[in-house]
VOLUMPA-818140 format. One record per residue: residue number from 1; residue in one letter; chain; x, y, z of N, C-alpha, C in turn. Coordinates in nm, 3 decimals, always signed. Each point is the difference from the previous one (the first is absolute). Layout:
pos:NUM; code:a; unit:A; n.east:X; n.north:Y; n.up:Z; ca.east:X; ca.north:Y; ca.up:Z; c.east:X; c.north:Y; c.up:Z
...
END
This chain:
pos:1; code:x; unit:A; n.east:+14.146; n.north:+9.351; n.up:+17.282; ca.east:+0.085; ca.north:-0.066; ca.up:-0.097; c.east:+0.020; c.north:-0.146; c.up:+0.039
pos:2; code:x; unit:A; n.east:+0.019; n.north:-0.007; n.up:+0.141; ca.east:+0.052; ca.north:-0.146; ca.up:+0.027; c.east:-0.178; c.north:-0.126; c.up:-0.021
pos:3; code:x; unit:A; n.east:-0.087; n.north:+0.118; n.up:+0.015; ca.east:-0.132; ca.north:-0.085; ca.up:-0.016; c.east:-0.002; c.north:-0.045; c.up:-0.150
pos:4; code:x; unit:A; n.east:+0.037; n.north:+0.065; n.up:-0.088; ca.east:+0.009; ca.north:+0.029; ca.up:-0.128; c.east:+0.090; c.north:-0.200; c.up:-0.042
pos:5; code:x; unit:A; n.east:+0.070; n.north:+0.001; n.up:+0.037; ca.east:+0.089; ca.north:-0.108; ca.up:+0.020; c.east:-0.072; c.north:-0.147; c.up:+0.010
pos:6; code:x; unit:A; n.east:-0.055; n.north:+0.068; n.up:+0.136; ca.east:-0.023; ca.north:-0.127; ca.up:+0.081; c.east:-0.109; c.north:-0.100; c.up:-0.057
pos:7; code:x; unit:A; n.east:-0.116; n.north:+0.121; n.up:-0.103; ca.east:-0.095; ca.north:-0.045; ca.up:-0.076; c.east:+0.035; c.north:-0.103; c.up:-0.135
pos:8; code:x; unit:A; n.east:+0.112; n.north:+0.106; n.up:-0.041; ca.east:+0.065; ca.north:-0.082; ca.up:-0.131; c.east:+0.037; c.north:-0.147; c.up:+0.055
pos:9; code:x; unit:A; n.east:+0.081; n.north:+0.016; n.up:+0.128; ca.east:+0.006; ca.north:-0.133; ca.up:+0.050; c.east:-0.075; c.north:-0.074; c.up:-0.026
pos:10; code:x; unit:A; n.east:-0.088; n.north:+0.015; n.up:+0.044; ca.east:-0.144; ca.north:-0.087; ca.up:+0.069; c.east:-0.042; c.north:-0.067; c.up:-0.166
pos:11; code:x; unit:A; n.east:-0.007; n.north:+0.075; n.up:-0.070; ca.east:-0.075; ca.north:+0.037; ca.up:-0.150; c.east:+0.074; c.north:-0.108; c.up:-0.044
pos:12; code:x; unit:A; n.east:+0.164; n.north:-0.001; n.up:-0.032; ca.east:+0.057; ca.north:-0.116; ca.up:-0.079; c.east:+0.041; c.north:-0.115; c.up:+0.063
pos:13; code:x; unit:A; n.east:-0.015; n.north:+0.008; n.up:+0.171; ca.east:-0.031; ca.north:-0.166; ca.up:+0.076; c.east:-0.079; c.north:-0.078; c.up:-0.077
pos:14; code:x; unit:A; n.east:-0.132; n.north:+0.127; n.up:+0.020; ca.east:-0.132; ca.north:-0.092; ca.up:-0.068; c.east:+0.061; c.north:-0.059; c.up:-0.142
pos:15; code:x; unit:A; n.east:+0.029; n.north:+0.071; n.up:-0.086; ca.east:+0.005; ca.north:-0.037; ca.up:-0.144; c.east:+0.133; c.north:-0.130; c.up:-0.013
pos:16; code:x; unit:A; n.east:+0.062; n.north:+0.030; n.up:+0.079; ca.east:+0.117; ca.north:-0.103; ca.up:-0.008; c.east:-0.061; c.north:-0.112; c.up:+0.053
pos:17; code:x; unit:A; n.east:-0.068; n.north:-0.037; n.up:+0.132; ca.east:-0.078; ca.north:-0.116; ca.up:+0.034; c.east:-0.093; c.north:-0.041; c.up:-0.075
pos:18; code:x; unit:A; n.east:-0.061; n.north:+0.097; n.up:-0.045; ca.east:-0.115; ca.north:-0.075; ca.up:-0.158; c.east:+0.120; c.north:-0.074; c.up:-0.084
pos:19; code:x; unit:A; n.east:+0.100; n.north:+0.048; n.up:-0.060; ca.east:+0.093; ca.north:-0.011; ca.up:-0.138; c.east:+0.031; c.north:-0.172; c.up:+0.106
pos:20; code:x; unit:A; n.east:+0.074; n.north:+0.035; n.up:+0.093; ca.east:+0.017; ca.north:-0.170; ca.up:+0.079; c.east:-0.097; c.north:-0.081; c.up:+0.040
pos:21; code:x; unit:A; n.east:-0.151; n.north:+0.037; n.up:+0.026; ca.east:-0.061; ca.north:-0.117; ca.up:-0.022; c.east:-0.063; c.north:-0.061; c.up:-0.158
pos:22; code:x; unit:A; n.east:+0.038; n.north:+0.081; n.up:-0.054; ca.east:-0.031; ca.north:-0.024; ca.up:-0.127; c.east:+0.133; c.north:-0.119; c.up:-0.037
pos:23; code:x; unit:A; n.east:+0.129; n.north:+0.055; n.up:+0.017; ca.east:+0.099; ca.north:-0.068; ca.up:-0.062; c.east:+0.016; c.north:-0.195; c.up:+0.080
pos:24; code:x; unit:A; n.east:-0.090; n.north:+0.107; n.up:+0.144; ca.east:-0.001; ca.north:-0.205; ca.up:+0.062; c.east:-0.082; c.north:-0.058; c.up:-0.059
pos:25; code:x; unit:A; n.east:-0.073; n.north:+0.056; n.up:-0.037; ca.east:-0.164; ca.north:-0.089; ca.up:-0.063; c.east:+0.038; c.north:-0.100; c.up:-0.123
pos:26; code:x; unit:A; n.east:+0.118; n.north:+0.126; n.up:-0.071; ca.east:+0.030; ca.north:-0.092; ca.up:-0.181; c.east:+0.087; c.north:-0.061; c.up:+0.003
pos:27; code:x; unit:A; n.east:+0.119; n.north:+0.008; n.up:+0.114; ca.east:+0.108; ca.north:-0.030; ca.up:-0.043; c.east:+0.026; c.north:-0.163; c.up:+0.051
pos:28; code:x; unit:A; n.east:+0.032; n.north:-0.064; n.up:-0.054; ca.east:-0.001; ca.north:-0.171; ca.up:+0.022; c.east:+0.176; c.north:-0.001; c.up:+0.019
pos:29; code:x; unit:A; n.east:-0.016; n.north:-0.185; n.up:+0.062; ca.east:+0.133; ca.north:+0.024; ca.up:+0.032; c.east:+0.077; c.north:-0.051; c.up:-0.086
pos:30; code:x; unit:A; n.east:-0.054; n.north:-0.008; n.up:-0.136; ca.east:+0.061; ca.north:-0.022; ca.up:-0.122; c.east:+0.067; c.north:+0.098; c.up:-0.048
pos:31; code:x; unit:A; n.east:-0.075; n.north:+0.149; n.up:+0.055; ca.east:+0.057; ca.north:+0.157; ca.up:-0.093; c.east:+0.076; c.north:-0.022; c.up:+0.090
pos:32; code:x; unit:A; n.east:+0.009; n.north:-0.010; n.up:+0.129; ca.east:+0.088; ca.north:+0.011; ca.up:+0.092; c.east:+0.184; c.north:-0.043; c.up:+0.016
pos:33; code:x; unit:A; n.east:-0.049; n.north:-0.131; n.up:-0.055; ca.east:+0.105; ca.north:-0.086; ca.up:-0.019; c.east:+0.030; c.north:+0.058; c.up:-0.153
pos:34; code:x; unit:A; n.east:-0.102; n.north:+0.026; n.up:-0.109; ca.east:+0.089; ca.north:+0.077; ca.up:-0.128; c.east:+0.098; c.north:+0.129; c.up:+0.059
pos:35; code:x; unit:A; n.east:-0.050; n.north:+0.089; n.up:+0.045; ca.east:+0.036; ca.north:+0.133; ca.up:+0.086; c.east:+0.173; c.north:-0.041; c.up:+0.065
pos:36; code:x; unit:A; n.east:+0.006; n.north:-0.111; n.up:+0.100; ca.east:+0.077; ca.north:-0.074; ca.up:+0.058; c.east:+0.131; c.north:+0.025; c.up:-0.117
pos:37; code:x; unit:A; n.east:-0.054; n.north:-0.066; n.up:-0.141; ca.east:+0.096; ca.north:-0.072; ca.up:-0.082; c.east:+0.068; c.north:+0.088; c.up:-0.036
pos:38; code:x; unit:A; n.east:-0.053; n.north:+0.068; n.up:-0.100; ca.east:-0.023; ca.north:+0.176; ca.up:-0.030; c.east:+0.094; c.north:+0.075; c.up:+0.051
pos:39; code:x; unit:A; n.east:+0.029; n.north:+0.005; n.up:+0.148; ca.east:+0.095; ca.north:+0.092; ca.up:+0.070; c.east:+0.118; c.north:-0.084; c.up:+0.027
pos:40; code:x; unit:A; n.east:-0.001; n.north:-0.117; n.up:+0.028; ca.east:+0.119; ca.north:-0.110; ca.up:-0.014; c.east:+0.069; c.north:+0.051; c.up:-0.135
pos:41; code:x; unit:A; n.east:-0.077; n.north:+0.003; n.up:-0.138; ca.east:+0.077; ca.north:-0.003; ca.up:-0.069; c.east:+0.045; c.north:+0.181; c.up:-0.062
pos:42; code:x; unit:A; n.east:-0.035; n.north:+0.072; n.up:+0.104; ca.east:-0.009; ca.north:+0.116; ca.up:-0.013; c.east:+0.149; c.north:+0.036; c.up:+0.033
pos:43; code:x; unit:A; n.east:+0.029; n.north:-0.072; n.up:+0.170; ca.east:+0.075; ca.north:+0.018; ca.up:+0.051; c.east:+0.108; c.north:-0.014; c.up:+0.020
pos:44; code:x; unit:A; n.east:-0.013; n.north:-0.153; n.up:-0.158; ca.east:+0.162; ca.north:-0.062; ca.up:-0.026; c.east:+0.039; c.north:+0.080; c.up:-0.105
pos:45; code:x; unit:A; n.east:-0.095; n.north:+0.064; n.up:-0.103; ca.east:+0.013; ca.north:+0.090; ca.up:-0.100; c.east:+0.088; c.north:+0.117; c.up:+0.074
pos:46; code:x; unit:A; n.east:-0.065; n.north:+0.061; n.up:+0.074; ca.east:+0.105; ca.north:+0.067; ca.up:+0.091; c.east:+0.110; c.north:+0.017; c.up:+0.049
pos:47; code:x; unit:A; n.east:+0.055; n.north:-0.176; n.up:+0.057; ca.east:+0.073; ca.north:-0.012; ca.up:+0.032; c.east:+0.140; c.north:-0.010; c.up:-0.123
pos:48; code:x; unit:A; n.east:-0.035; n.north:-0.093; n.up:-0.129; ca.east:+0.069; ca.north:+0.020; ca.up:-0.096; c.east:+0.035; c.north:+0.148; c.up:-0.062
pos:49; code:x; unit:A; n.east:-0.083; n.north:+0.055; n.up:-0.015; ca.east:+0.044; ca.north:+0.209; ca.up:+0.001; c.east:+0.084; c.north:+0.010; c.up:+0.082
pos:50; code:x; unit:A; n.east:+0.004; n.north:+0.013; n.up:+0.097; ca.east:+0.096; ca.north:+0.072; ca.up:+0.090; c.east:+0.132; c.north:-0.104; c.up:-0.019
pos:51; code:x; unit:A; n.east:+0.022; n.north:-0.161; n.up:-0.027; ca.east:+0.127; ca.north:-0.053; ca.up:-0.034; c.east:-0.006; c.north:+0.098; c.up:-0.142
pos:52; code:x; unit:A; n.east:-0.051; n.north:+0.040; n.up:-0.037; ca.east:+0.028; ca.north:+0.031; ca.up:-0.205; c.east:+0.072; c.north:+0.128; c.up:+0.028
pos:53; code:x; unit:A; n.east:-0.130; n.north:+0.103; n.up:+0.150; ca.east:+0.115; ca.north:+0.135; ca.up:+0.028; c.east:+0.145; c.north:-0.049; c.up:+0.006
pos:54; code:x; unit:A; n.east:+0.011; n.north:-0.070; n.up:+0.086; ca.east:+0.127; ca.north:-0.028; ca.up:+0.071; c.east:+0.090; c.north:-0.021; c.up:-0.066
pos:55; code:x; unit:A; n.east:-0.036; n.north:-0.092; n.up:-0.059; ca.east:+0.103; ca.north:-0.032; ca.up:-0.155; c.east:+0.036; c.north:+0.119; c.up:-0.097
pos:56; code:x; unit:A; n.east:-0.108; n.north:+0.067; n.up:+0.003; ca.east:+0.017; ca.north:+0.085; ca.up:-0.108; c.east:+0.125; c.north:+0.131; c.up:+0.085
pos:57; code:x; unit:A; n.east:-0.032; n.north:+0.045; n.up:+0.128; ca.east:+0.046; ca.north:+0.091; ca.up:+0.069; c.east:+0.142; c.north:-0.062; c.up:+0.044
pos:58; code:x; unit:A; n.east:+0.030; n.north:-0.144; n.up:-0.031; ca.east:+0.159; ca.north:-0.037; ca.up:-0.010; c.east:+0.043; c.north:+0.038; c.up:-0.109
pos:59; code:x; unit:A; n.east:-0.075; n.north:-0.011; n.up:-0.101; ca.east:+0.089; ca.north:-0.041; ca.up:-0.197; c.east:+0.002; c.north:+0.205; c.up:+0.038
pos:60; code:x; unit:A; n.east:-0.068; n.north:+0.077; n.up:+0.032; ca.east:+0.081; ca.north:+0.151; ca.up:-0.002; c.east:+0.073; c.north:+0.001; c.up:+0.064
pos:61; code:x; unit:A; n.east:-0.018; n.north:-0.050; n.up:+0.153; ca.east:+0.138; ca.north:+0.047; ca.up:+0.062; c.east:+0.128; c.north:-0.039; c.up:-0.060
pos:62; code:x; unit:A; n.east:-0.003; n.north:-0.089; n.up:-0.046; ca.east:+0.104; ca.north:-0.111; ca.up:-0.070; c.east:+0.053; c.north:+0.135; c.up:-0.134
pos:63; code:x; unit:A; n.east:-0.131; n.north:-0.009; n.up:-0.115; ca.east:+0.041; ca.north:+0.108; ca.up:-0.080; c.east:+0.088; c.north:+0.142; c.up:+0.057
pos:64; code:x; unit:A; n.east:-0.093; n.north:+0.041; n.up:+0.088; ca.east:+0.071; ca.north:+0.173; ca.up:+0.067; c.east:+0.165; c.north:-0.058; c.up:+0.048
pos:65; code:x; unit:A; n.east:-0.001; n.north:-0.098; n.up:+0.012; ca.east:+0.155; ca.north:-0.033; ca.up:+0.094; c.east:+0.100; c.north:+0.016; c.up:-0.166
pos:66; code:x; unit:A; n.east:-0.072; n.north:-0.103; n.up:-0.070; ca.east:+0.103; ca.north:-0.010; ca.up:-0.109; c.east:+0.010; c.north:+0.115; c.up:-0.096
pos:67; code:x; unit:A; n.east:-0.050; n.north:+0.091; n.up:+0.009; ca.east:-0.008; ca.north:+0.115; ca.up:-0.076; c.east:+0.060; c.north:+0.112; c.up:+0.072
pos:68; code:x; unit:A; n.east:+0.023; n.north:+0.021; n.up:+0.148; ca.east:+0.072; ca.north:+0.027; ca.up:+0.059; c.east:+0.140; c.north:-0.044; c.up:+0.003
pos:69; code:x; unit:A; n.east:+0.045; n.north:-0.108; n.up:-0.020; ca.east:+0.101; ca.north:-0.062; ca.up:+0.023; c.east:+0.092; c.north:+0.022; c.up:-0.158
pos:70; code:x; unit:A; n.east:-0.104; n.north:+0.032; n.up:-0.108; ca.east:+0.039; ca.north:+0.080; ca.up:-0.143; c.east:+0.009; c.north:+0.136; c.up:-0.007
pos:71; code:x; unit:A; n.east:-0.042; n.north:+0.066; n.up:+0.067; ca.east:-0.011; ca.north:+0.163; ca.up:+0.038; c.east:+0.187; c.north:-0.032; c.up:+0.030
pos:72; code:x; unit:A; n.east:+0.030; n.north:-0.058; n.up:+0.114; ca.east:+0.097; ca.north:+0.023; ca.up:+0.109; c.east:+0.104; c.north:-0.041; c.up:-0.115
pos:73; code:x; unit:A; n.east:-0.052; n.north:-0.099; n.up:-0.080; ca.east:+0.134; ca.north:-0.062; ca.up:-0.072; c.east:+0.066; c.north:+0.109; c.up:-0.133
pos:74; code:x; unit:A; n.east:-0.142; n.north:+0.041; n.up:-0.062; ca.east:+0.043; ca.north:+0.091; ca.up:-0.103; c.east:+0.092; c.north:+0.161; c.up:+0.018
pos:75; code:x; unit:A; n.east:-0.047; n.north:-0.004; n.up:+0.150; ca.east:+0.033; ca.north:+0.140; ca.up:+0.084; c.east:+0.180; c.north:-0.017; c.up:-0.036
pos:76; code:x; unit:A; n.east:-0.021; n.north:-0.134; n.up:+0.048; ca.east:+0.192; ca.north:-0.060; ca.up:+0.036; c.east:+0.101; c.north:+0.023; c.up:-0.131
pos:77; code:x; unit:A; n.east:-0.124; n.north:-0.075; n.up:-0.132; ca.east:+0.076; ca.north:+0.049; ca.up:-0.103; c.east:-0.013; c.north:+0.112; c.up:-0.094
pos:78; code:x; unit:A; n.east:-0.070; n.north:+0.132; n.up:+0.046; ca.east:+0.005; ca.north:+0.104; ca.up:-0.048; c.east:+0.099; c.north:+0.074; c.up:+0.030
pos:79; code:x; unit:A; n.east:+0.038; n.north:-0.064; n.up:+0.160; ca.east:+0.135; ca.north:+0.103; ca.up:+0.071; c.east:+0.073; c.north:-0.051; c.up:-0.099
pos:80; code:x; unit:A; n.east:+0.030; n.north:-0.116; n.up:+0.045; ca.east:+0.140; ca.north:-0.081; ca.up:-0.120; c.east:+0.009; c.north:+0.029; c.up:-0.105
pos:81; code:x; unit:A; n.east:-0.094; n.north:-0.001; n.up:-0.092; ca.east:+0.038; ca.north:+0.059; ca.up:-0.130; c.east:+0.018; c.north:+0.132; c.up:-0.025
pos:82; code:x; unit:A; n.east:-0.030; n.north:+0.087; n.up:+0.116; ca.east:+0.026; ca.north:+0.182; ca.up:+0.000; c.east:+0.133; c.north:-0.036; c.up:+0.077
pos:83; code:x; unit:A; n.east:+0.053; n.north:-0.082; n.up:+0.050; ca.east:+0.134; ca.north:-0.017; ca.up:+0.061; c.east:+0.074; c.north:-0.012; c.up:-0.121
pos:84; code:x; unit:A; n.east:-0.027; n.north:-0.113; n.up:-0.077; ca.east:+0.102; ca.north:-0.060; ca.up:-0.150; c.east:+0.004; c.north:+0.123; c.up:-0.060
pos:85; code:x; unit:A; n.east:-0.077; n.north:+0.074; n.up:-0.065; ca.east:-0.007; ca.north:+0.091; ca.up:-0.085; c.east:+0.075; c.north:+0.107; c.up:+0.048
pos:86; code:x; unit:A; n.east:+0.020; n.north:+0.030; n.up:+0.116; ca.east:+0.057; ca.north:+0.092; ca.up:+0.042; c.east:+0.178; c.north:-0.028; c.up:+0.007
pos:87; code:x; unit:A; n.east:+0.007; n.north:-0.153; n.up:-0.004; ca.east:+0.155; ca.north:-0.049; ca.up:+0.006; c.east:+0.077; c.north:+0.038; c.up:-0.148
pos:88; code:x; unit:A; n.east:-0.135; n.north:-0.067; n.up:-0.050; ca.east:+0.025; ca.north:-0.004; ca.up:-0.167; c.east:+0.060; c.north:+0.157; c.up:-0.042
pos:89; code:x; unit:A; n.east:-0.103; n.north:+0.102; n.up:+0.068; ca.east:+0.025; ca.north:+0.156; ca.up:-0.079; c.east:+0.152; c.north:+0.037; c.up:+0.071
pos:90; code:x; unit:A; n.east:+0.014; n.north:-0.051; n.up:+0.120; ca.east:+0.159; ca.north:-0.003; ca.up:+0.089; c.east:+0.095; c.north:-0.050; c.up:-0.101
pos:91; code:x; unit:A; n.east:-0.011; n.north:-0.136; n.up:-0.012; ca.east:+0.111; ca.north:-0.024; ca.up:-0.112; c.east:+0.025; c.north:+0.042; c.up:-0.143
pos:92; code:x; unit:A; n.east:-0.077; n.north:+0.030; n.up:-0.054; ca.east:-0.048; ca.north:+0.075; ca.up:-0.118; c.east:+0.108; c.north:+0.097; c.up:+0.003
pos:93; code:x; unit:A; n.east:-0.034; n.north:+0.078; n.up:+0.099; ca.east:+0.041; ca.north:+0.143; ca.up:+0.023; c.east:+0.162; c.north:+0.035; c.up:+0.031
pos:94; code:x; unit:A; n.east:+0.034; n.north:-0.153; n.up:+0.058; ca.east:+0.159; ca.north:-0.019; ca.up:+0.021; c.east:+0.060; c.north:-0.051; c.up:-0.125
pos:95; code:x; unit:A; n.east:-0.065; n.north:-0.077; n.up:-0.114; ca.east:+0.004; ca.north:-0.054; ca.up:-0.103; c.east:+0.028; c.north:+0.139; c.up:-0.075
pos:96; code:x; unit:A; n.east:-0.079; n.north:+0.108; n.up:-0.019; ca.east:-0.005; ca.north:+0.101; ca.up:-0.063; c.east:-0.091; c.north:-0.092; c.up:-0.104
pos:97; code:x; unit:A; n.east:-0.113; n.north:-0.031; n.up:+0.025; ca.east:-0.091; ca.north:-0.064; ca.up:-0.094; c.east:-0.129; c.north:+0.085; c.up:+0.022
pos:98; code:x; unit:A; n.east:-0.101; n.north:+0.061; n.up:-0.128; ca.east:-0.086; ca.north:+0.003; ca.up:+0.037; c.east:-0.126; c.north:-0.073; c.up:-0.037
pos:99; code:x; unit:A; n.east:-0.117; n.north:+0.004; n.up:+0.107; ca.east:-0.036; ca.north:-0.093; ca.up:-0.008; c.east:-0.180; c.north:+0.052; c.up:-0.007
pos:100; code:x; unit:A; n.east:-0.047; n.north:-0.051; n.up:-0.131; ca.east:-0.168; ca.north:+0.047; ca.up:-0.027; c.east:-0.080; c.north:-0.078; c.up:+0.021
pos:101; code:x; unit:A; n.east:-0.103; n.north:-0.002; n.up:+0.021; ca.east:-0.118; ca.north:-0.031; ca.up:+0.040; c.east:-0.085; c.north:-0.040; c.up:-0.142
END
């Protein structure tokens, strides 16, 4: 098995050193310097994505906070108004008033 390997080795050295003297033969240092440019501008492209994540992964946190912070608030006035209503049916009831919905 390990011979099995060692051949494949051998097999795509060869083919990879053909594919690289081939690529030294064509490649000028014009593609080179295009190639150069190419990944420069690959890499600022890049770099602007990840500010765009960043930005973007603030404006949710930002959202989840304030939608949280409406969860907590509406919570506050569901008690309160099951508090009022409940004062209301109290006085009502001392009133001898009744009172419908």
């Amino acid at each position: 098995m390990n011979q099995d390997f060692s051949e494949l080795i051998e097999y795509l050295d060869g083919k990879f050193e053909k594919v690289n003297e081939k690529l030294e033969k064509t490649a000028t240092k014009e593609d080179v310097f295009e190639l150069r440019i190419q990944i420069q501008n690959l890499a600022e492209r890049v770099e602007k994505l990840e500010e765009s994540v960043h930005h973007l992964t603030t404006a949710i946190d930002s959202l989840a906070k304030a939608i949280d912070d409406l969860r907590i608030e509406y919570s506050a006035i569901a008690m309160q108004t099951t508090r009022h209503e409940k004062w209301i049916q109290q006085l009502a009831g001392k009133l001898g008033m009744k009172l419908e919905y």
